[in-house]
C-alpha positions in Angstrom: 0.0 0.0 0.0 3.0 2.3 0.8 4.6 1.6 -2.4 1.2 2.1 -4.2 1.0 6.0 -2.5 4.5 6.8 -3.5 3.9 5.7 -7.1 1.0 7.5 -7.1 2.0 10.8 -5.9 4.9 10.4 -8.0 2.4 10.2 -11.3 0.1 13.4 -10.4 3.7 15.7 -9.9 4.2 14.4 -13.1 1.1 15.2 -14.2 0.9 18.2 -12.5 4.3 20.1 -13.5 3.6 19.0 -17.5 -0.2 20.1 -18.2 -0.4 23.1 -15.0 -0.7 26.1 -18.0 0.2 24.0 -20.4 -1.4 26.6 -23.3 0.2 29.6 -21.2 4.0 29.9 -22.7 3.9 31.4 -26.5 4.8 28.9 -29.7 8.5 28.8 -29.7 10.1 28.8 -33.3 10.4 25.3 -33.7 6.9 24.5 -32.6 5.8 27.4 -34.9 7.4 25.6 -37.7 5.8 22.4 -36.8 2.4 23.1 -36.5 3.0 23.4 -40.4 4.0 19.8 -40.8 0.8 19.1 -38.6 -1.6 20.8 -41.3 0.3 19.1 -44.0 -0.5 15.6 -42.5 -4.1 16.9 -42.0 -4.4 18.2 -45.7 -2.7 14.8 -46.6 0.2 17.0 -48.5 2.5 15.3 -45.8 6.4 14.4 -47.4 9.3 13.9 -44.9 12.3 16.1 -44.5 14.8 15.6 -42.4 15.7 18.9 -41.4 12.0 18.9 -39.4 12.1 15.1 -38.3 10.0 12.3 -38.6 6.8 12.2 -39.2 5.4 10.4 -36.0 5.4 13.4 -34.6 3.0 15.3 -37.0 0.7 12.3 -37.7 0.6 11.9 -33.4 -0.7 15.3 -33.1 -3.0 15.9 -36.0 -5.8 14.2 -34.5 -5.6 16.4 -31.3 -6.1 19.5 -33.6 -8.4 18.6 -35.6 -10.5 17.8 -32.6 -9.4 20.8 -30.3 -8.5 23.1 -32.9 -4.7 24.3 -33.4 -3.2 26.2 -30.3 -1.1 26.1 -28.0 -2.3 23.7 -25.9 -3.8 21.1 -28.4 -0.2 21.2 -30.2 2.1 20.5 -26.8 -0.6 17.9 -25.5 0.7 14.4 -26.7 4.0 15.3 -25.5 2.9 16.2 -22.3 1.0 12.5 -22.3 4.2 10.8 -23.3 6.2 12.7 -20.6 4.2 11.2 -17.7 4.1 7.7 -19.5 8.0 7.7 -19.6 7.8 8.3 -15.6 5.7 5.2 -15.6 8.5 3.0 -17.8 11.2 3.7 -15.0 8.5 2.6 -12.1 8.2 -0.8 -14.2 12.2 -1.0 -13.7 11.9 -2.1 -10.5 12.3 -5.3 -11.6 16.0 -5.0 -13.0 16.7 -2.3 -9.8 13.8 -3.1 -7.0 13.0 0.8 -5.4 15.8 2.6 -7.1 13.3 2.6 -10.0 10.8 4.9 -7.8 13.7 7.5 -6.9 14.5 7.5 -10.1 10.9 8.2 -11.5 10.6 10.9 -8.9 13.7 12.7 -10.7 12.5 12.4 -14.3 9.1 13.3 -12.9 10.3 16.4 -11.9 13.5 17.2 -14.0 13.8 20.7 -15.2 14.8 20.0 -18.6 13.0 17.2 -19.1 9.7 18.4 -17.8 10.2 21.4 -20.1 10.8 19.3 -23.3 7.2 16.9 -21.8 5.7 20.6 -22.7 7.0 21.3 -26.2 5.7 20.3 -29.5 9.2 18.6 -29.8 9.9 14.8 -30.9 12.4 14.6 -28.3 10.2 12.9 -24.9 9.1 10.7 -27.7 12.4 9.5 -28.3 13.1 9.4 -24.3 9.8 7.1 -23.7 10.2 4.7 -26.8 13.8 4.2 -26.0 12.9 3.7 -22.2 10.4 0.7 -23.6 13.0 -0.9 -25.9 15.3 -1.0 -22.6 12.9 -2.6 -20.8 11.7 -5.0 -23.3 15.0 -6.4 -24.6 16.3 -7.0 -21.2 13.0 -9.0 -20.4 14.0 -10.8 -23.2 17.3 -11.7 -22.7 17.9 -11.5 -19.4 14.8 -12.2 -17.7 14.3 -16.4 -17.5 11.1 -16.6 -15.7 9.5 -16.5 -19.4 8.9 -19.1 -21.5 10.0 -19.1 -25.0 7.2 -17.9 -26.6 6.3 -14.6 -23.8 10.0 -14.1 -25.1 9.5 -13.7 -27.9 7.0 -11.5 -27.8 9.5 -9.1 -25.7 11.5 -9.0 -28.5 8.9 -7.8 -31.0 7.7 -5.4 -28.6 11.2 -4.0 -28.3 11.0 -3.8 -32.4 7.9 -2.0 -32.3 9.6 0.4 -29.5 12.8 1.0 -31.9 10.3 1.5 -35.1 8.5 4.0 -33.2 12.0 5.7 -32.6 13.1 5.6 -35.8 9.9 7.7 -37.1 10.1 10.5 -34.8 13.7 11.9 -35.4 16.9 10.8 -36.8 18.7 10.6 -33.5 17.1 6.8 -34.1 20.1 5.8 -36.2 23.1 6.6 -33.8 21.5 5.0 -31.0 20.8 2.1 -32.7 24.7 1.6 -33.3 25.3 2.6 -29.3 22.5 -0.3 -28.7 24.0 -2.7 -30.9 27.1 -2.9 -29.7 26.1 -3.4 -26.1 23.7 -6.1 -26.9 25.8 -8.0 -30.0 27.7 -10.1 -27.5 24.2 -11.7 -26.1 24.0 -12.2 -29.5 23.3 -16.2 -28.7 20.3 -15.4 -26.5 18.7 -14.3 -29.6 15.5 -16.9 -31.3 16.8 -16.3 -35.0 12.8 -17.0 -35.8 11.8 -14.4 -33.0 14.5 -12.0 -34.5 13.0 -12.5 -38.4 9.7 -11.6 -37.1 10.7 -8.3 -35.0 12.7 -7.2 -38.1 9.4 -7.4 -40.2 7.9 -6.0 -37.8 10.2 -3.2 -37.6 9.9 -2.0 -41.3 6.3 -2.5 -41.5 6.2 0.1 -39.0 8.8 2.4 -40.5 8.0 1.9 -44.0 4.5 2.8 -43.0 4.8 5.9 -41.9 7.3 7.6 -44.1 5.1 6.1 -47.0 2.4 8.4 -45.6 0.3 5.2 -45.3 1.7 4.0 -48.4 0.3 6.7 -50.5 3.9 8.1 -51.5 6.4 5.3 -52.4 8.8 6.8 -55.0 11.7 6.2 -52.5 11.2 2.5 -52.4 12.3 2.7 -56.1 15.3 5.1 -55.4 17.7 4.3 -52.7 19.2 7.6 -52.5 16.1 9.2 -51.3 15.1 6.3 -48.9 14.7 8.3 -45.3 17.8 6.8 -43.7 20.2 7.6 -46.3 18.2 11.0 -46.6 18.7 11.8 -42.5 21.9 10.6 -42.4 23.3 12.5 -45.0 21.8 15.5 -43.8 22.4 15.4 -40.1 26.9 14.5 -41.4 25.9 17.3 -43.7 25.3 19.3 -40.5 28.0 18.4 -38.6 30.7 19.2 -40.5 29.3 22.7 -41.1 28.7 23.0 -37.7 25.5 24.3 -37.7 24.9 25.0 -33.9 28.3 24.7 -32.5 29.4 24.4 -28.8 32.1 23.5 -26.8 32.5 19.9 -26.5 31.6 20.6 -22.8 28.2 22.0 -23.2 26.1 19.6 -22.3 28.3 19.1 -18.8 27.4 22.6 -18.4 23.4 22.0 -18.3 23.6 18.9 -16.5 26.1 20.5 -13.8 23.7 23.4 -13.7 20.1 22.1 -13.5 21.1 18.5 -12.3 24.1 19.3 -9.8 22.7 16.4 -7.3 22.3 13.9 -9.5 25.5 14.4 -11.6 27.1 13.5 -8.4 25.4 11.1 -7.4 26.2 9.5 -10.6 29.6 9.6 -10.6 29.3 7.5 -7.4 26.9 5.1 -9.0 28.9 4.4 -11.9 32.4 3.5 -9.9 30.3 1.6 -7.4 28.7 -0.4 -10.1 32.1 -1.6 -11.1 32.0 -3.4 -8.8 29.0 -5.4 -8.9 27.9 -8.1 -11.8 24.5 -6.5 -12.9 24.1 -6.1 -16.9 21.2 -3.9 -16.6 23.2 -1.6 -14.4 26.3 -1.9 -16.5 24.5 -0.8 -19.4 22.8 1.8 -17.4 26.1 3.3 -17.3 27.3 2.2 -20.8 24.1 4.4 -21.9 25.0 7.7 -20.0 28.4 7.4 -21.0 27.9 6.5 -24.6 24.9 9.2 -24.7 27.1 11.8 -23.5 30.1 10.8 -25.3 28.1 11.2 -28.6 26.4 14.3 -28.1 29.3 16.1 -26.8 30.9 15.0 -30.3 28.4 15.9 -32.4 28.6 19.7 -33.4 24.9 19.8 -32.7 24.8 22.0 -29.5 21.4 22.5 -28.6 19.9 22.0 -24.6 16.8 19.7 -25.3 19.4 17.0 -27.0 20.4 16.7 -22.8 17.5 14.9 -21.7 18.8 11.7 -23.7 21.7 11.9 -21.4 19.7 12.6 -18.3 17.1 9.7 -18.5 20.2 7.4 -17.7 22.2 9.8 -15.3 18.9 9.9 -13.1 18.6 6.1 -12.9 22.6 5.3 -12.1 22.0 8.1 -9.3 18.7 6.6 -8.3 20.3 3.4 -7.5 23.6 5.4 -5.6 21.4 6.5 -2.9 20.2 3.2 -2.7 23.2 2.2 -1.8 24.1 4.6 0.9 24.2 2.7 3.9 23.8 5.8 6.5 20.0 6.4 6.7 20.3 9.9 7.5 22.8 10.6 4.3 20.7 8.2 2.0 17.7 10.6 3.0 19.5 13.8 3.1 20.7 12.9 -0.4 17.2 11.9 -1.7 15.6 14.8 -0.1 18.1 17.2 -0.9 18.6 16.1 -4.8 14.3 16.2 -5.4 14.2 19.4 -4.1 16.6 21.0 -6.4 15.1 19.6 -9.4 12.0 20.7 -8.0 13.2 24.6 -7.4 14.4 24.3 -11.0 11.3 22.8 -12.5 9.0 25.5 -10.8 11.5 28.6 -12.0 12.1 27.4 -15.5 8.0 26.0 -16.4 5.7 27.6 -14.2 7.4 30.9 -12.8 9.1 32.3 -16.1 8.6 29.7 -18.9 10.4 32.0 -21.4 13.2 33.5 -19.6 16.5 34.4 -21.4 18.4 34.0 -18.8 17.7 30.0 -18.5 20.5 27.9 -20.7 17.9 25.4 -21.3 15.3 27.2 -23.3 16.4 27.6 -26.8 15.7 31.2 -28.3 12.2 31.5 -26.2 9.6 33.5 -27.4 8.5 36.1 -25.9 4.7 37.1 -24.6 4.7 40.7 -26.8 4.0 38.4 -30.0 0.7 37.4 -28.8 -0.3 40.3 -27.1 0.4 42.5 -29.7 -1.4 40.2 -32.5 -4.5 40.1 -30.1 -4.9 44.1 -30.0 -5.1 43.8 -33.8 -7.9 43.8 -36.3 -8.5 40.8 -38.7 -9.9 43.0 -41.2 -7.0 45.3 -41.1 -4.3 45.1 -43.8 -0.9 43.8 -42.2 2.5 44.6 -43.6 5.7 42.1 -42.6 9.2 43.0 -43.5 11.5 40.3 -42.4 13.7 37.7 -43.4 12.3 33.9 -44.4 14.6 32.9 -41.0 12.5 35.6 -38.7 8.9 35.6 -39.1 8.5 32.4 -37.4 6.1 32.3 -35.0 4.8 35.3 -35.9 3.4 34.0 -39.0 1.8 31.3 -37.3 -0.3 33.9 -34.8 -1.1 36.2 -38.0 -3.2 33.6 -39.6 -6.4 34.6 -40.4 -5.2 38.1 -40.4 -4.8 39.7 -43.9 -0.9 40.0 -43.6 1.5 40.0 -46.2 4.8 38.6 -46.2 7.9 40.8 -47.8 11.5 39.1 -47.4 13.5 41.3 -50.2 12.9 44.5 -48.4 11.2 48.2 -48.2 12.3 49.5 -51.5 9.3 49.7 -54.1 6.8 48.8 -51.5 4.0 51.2 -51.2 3.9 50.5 -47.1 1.4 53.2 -46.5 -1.2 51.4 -47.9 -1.0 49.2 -44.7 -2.7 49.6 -41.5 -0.6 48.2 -39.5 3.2 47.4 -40.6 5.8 45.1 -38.4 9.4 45.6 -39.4 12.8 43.9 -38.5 15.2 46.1 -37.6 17.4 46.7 -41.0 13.8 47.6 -42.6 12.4 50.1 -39.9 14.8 52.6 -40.2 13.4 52.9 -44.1 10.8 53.9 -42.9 9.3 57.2 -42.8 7.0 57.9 -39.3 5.0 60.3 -40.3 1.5 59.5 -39.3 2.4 56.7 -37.2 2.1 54.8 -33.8 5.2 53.5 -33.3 5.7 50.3 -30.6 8.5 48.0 -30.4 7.4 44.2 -30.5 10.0 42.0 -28.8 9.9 38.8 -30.6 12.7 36.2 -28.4 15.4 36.9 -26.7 18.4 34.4 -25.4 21.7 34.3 -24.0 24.4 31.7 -23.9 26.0 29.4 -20.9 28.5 28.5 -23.1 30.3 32.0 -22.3 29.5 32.5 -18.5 30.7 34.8 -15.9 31.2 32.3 -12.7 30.3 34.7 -10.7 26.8 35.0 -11.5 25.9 31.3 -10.9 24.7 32.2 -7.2 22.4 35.1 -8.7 21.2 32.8 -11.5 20.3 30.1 -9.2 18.4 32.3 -6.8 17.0 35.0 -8.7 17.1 33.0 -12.6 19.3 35.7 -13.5 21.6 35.6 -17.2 24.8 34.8 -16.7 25.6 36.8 -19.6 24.4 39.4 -22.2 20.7 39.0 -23.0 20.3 39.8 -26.8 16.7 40.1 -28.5 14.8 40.0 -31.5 13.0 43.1 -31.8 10.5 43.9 -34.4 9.2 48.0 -35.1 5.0 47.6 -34.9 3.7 50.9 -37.1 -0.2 51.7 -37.0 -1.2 54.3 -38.8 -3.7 56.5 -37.2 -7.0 58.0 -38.7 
């Protein structure tokens, strides 16, 4: 009955921290961008790309719209779902790590960053929950002899299903699936070659399924270079050796040291104390954080919500640490002391100020002035936007069903006046002449970077959520003409 409690209150924080104003924080670029993909599976125009992931995603959520309409709310909602299930996944680990599994749920349940990607029209909890359920499947299958051969089996095609689900949400499938195989290809004997067979088939029914669009676009079958593998793969190198988003290689250290302090330590002590013990889930718990964060910190892809793949696994291995502590009051102190600072960071960075610069782990946030600013206007008035294709996103998404029009070449030779209301980067505004004009600055997102800190301001950051460096914004001009 105890257990049943803790597992309990453990689900409604969960629950709680991922839907309380769910609808409240603005569309973020990226979600912006994806509602697009969304329509496009609802308008059955659907075709993957894999700069904008897989398509799991889009076809998960376009039911949800079309029944709730398309907001905030209806767009972050599925993620939000899968964000709790993947805190259920870690309470059915107690079988491989007995209560260490409820510790650890209480972490992810309450992680900063990982509660803040559970409310983001993201693929990325979708990733953490599917690969959560191949771990737990595969080791029921190979490990776990209470089975008989043929509930084995069916482990193993559950763990397919798990992988294919991966492998149609985002393309972080493929390198995983290497870090996987070469833990597991030495149990290699364990494996039913008939049970094998039937999760492989399985596997590309499921994959082939969805980037066919249901089988209604299958050019690529017939073409090998456009086959979505070869298509994601090349792309993502593509992007790596250009360095897109580059970092230090120590980046993602930084966000774990800062939101996840407690934890990191505590995982340091649960990976040398697992040395010592004969446990293959819990050597591959720390094969996966390792691996995870070995990767990442490779990969010239340097963005925060890629961090949660290398927290799931850090929160586990430090789960199982304090279990370990044989002093009750330090096991408790520890427990205690480690919940409540993800806590205190989970509250600041979703509930207090959701789109705060000054937070590492929040990727360009947009600000509230979009939507206020929108919601003062008229949807019969004639809109004007000067910007670049790069910019007007999500502004372009909260300007439908307004009559705006879209200019990315500039001012010059555009009769302006003839708008109502005009919004302006920047480099266009100053083309302007006022004249008979309201003029209001719209701030559109603002960020600043960990990756340059001043030390110093950690204390001030922690206790107030105060930048520990420049904050630099994305200002739009807002003209309305009067009379």
């Amino acid at each position: 009955m105890k257990k049943q409690i803790i597992i309990t209150l453990i689900l409604l924080s969960s629950v709680l921290v991922r839907f309380y104003n769910l609808g409240d924080p603005p569309l973020f670029f990226d979600e912006s961008i994806h509602s697009v993909f969304v329509n496009s599976v609802l308008k059955g125009t659907y075709k993957y790309d894999p700069a904008y992931h897989g398509p799991l995603l889009f076809y998960s959520i376009a039911p949800i719209v079309s029944i709730l309409g398309e907001n905030e709310f209806s767009l972050r909602l599925v993620p939000s779902i899968l964000g709790v299930l993947s805190v259920f996944v870690i309470i059915l680990y107690r079988k491989f790590i007995g209560n260490s599994s409820l510790i650890a749920a209480s972490f992810v349940a309450v992680s900063p960053v990982i509660v803040n990607y559970s409310r983001f029209c993201r693929a990325d909890i979708y990733q953490v929950l599917f690969t959560l359920l191949f771990v737990y499947f595969i080791f029921n299958y190979i490990f776990n002899k209470k089975f008989n051969i043929e509930k084995r089996g069916y482990h193993l095609i559950l763990a397919s299903v798990s992988l294919a689900l991966f492998a149609c949400v985002k393309e972080t499938f493929y390198p995983f699936l290497v870090i996987f195989l070469v833990f597991f290809i030495f149990d290699y004997k364990k494996i039913n070659p008939r049970d094998l067979l039937i999760s492989v088939i399985v596997f590309l029914s499921i994959y082939l399924t969805f980037y066919t669009n249901f089988w209604r676009y299958t050019e690529f079958l017939a073409n090998l270079s456009n086959f979505p593998a070869i298509k994601a793969i090349n792309y993502w190198r593509h992007q790596h050796e250009i360095a897109r988003i580059s970092g230090p290689w120590y980046y993602y250290l930084e966000i774990l040291l800062l939101y996840d302090l407690p934890a990191f330590i505590l995982a340091i002590f649960g990976i040398f104390s697992s040395l010592r013990e004969k446990n293959e889930f819990k050597s591959f718990l720390v094969y996966w954080f390792i691996a995870s964060l070995i990767f990442f910190s490779y990969m010239q892809e340097k963005v925060p919500w890629l961090v949660i793949h290398v927290e799931v696994p850090m929160f586990i291995i430090a789960a199982d640490a304090i279990e370990k502590i044989r002093v009750r009051k330090i096991k408790y102190a520890s427990l205690i002391f480690t919940f409540l600072y993800l806590v205190y960071g989970c509250l600041a960075i979703n509930i207090v100020n959701p789109v705060n610069p000054a937070e590492p782990a929040l990727y360009m946030p947009t600000q509230y002035d979009v939507r206020e600013f929108v919601s003062t206007f008229d949807k019969n008035d004639t809109i004007y936007v000067f910007t670049t294709v790069g910019e007007y996103w999500p502004l372009a998404w909260y300007l439908k069903g307004y009559r705006a029009y879209y200019f990315t070449s500039g001012v010059d030779n555009i009769k302006y006046w003839k708008a109502k209301i005009i919004i302006s980067n920047m480099t266009n505004s100053v083309k302007i002449v006022r004249g008979n004009w309201r003029v209001d600055k719209m701030v559109v997102r603002c960020w600043s970077f960990w990756t340059n800190p001043k030390i110093e301001r950690i204390p001030n950051f922690i206790l107030k959520r105060e930048p520990f460096s420049t904050v630099d914004c994305m200002n739009f001009t807002v003209f309305t003409r009067s009379g």
